[in-house]
ROMARLO-373736 format. One record per residue: residue in three letters; x negated, y, z of N, C-alpha, C in turn. Coordinates in steps of 0.02 Angstrom, whole numbers, plus 50000, padded with zeros to 5 digits. Layout:
residues N
alaXYZXYZXYZ
...
This chain:
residues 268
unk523955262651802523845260651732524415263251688
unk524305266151629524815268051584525185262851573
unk525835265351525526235258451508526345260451430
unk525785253151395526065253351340526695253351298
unk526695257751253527715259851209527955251151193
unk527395248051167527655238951160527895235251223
unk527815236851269528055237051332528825238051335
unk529145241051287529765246851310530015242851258
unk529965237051207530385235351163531245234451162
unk531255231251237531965229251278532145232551345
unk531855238951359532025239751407532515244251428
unk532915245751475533325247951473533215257251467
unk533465260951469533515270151449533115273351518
unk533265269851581532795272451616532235270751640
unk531905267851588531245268351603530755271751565
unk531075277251529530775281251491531035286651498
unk530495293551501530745298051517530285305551448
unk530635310051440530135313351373530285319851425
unk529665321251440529305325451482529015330951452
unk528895332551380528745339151345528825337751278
unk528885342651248528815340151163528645346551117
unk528205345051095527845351851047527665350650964
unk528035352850919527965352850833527595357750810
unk527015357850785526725362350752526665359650681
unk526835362450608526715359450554525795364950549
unk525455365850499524835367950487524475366450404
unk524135371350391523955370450330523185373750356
unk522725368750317521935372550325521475371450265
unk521155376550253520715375450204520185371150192
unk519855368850147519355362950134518745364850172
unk518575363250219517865359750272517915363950337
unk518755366850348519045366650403518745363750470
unk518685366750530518525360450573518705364650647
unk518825360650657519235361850733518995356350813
unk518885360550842518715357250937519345356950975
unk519545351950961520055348751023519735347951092
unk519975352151154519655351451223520465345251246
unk520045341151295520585337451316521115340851357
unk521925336751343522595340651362522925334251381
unk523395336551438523845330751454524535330851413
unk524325328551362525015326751307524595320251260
unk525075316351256525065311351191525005315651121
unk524415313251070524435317951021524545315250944
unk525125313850917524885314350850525075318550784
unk524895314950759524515320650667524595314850625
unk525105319050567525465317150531525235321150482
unk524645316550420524255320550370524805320750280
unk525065327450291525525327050244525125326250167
unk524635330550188524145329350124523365332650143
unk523065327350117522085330650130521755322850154
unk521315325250184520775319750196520285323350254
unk520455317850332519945322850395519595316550416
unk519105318150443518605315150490518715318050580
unk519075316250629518895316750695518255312050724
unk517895316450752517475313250790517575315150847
unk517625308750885517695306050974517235303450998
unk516765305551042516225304851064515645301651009
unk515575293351005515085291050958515385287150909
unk516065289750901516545284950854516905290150790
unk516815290850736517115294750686517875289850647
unk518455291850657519055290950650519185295150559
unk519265290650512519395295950453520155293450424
unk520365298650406521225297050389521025300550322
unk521815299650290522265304450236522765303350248
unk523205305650167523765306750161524305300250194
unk524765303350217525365298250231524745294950305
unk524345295950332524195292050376524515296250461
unk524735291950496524935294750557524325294950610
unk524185299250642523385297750685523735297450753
unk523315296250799523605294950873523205295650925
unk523115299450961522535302251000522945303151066
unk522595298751111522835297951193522645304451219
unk523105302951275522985310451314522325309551355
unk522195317351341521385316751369520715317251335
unk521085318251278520585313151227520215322651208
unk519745321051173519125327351163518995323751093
unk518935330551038518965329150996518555334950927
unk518255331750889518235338650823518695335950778
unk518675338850731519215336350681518875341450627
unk518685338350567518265339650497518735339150436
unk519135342950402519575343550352519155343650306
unk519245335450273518725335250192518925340250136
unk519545340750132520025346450100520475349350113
unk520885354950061521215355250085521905351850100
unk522075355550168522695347350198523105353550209
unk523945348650241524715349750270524435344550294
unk524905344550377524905340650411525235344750468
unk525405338950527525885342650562525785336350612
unk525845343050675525515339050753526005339950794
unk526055334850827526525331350872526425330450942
unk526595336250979526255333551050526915330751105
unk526625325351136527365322151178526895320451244
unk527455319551284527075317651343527945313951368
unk527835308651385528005300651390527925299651472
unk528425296551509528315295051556528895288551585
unk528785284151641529005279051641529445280051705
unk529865274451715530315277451791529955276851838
unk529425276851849529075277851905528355282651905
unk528545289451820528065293351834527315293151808
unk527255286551772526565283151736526615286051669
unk526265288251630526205289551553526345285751526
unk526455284251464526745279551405526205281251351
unk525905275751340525445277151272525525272651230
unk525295273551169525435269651117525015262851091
unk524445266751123523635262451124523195265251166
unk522665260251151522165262851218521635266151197
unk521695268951110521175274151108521315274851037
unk521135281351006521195284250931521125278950906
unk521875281850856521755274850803522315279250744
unk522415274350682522735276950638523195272750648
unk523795273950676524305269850710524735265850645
unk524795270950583524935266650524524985271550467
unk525055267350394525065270850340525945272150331
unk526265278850306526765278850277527045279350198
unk526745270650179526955270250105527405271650078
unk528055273550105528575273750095528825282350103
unk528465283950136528685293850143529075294350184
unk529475290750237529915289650274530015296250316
unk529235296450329529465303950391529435309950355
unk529195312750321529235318650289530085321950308
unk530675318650292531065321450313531385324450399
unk531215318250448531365318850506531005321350522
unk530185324750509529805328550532529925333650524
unk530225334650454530405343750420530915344150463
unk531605341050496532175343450520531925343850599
unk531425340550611531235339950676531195348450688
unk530425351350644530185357450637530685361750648
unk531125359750602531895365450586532035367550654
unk532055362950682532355362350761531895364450831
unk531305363150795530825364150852530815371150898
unk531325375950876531185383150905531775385150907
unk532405382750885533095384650886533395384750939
unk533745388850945534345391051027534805392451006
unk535015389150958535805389950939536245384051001
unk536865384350991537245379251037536935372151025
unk536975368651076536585362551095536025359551015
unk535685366951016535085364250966534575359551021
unk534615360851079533855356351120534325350451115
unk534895347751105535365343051107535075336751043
unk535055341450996535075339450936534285339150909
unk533805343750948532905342350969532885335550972
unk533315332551070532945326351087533215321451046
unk533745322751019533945317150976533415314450913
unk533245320750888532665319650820532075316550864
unk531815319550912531225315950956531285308050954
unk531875306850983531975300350999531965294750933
unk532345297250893532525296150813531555295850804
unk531235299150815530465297750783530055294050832
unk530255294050881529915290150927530135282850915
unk530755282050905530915274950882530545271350806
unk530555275450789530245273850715529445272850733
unk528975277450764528395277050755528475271650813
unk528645267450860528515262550901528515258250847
unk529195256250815529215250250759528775249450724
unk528535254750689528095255550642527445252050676
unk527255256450715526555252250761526595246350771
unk527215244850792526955235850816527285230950772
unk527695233150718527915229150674527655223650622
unk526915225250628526525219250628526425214450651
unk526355215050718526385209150779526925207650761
unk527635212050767528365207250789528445203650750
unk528165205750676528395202050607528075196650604
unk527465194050635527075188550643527405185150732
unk527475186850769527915183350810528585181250802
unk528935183250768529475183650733529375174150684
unk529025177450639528775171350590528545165650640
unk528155165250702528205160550719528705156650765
unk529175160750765529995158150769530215156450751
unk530265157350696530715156050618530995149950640
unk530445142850649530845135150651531305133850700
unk531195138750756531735139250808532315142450806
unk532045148850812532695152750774533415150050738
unk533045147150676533455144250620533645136650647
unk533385133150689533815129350714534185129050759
unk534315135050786534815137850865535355141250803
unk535335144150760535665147650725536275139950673
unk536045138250659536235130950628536585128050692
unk536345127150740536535122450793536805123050831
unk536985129650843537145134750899537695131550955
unk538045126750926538595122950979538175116251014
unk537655114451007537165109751017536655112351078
unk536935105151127536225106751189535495107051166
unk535205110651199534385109051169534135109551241
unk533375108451221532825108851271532435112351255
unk532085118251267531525122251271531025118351244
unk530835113651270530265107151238530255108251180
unk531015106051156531085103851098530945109551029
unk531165114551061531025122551014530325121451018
unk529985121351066529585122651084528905119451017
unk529215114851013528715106850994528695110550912
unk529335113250895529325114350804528925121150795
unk528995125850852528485130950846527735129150868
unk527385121650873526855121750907526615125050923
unk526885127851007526825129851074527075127551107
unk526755126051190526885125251228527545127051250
unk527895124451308528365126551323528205134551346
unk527955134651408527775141351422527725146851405
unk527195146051348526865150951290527555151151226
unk527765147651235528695148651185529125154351206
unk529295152851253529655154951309529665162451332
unk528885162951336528745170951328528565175051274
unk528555167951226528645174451163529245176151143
unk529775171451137530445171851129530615176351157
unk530575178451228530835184651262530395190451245
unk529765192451244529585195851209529885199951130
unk530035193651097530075195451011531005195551043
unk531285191551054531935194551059532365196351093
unk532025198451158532445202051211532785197251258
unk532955192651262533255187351304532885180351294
unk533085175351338532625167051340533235164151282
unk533035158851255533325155151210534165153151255
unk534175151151299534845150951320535545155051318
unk535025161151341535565168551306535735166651237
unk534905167451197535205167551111535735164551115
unk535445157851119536085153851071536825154351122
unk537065156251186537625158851199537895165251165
unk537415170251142537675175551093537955172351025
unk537365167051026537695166950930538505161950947
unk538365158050991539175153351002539785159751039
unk539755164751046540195170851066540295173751004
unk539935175250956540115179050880540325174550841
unk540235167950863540625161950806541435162950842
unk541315163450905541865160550934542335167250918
unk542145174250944542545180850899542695180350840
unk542285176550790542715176750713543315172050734
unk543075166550741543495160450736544125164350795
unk544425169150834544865167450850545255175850819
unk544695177950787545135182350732545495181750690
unk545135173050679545805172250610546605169750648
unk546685170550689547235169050721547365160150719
unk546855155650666546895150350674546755144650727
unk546625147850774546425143250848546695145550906
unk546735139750958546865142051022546125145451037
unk546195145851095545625149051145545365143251175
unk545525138251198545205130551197545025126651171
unk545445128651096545145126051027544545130051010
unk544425138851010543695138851003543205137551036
unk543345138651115542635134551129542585127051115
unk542995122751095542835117551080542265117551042
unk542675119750975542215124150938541425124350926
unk541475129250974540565133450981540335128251041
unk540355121851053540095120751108540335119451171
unk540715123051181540845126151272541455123851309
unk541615117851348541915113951367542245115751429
unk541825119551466542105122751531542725131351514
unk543245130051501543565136751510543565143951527
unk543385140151613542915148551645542465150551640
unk541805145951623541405148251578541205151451511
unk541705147451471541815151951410542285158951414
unk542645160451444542945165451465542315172651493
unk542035167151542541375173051573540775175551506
unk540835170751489540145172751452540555177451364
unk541335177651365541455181251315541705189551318
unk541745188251388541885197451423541195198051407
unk540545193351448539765197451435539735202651378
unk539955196151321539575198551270540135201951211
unk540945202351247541315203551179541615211751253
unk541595211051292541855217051335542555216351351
unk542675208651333543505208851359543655200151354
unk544335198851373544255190551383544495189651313
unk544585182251291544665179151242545285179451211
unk545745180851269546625180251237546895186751235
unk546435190551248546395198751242546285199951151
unk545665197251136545615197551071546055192751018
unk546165189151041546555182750984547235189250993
unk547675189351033548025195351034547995201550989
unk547465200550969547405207150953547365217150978
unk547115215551053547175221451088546585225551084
């Protein structure tokens, strides 16, 4: 089974791997039309300006301007230019640490509108780059790849996150407020009406770690200011943020600060 890119929100660098990458920009005249035979690359089309109709088997897909299209690998296609268009195609091929494709979705879709014009530029420097052999130009390729690949993931699912997100909010904002304060999962749980369970995995989902992490991150960045100002011991801040055990607060501030506590009050 492929692995969806929403899949990859938190995961670590090797489980993704960019296995080809092809920029074509294109200009065609009005009632244009073109036969896509299926190819093993992820495909999209980025309609700088015009208006097309693809038809995929018994399903007609119609875009314009600023719309990003997204066509799985494999996929068989016509493509009907209402006018004339710019646009510029994107072929990638995505793979996971164990060799599976990476797709975005599970079938043509208009992955999103760009109200904002956002890509026009990282696409043009992409292009710039797409054929250059100057010193580490393929250097400065995967970087733009990556740079657009990050963007068009967000973009796609930034709907969902922004609505999982929102149904955080009452938790969130009370771990953030409270952050030196025991809690219970229940209890988050109860102000987001959800279950514990169904909490739990959205929390890690929408933010990368279980609520226990969070709120030990946010009591480690209280506890780094507070011993920047040189006004506390190092037993006085975890008092502080919570954290009563020494070697524990010590462990959990290398995690997350990369060094111990009297390292930084020091100033090193």
């Amino acid at each position: 089974m492929p692995m969806k890119m929403d899949s990859l929100a938190h995961a670590a660098i090797d489980r993704l791997t960019l296995v080809s990458l092809r920029l074509e920009p294109c200009r065609v005249a009005e009632q244009h039309q073109y036969v896509m035979q299926p190819a093993p690359v992820e495909r999209f089309v980025y309609i700088t300006q015009g208006q097309v109709r693809f038809c995929l088997d018994n399903t007609c897909l119609e875009a314009g301007s600023r719309d990003m299209i997204y066509l799985p690998r494999d996929t068989a296609y016509r493509s009907h230019w209402l006018t004339e268009a710019e646009y510029i195609v994107v072929d990638i091929l995505l793979t996971d640490g164990s060799g599976q494709d990476i797709r975005f979705d599970d079938a043509p879709c208009v992955l999103f509108h760009d109200t904002h014009r956002v890509y026009d530029g990282l696409l043009a420097e992409l292009a710039g780059k797409a054929e250059a052999t100057g010193p580490f130009d393929w250097l400065e390729r995967l970087s733009l790849c990556f740079q657009l690949l990050c963007r068009m993931a967000r973009d796609t699912n930034r709907q969902e996150l922004d609505r999982n997100q929102q149904r955080l909010q009452a938790a969130l904002s009370y771990l953030q407020s409270n952050y030196a304060s025991d809690f219970s999962v229940s209890t988050l749980a109860q102000m987001c009406a959800l279950s514990p369970t169904a909490f739990r995995r959205l929390f890690i989902s929408t933010q990368g770690m279980p609520p226990v992490d969070y709120r030990n991150r946010l009591r480690i960045r209280k506890a780094a200011e507070l011993l920047s100002t040189g006004l506390y011991t190092v037993a006085e801040t975890a008092e502080l943020v919570g954290i009563r055990d020494m070697k524990y607060f010590s462990k959990l501030f290398k995690r997350y600060m990369g060094m111990s506590p009297s390292l930084l009050k020091k100033g090193i």
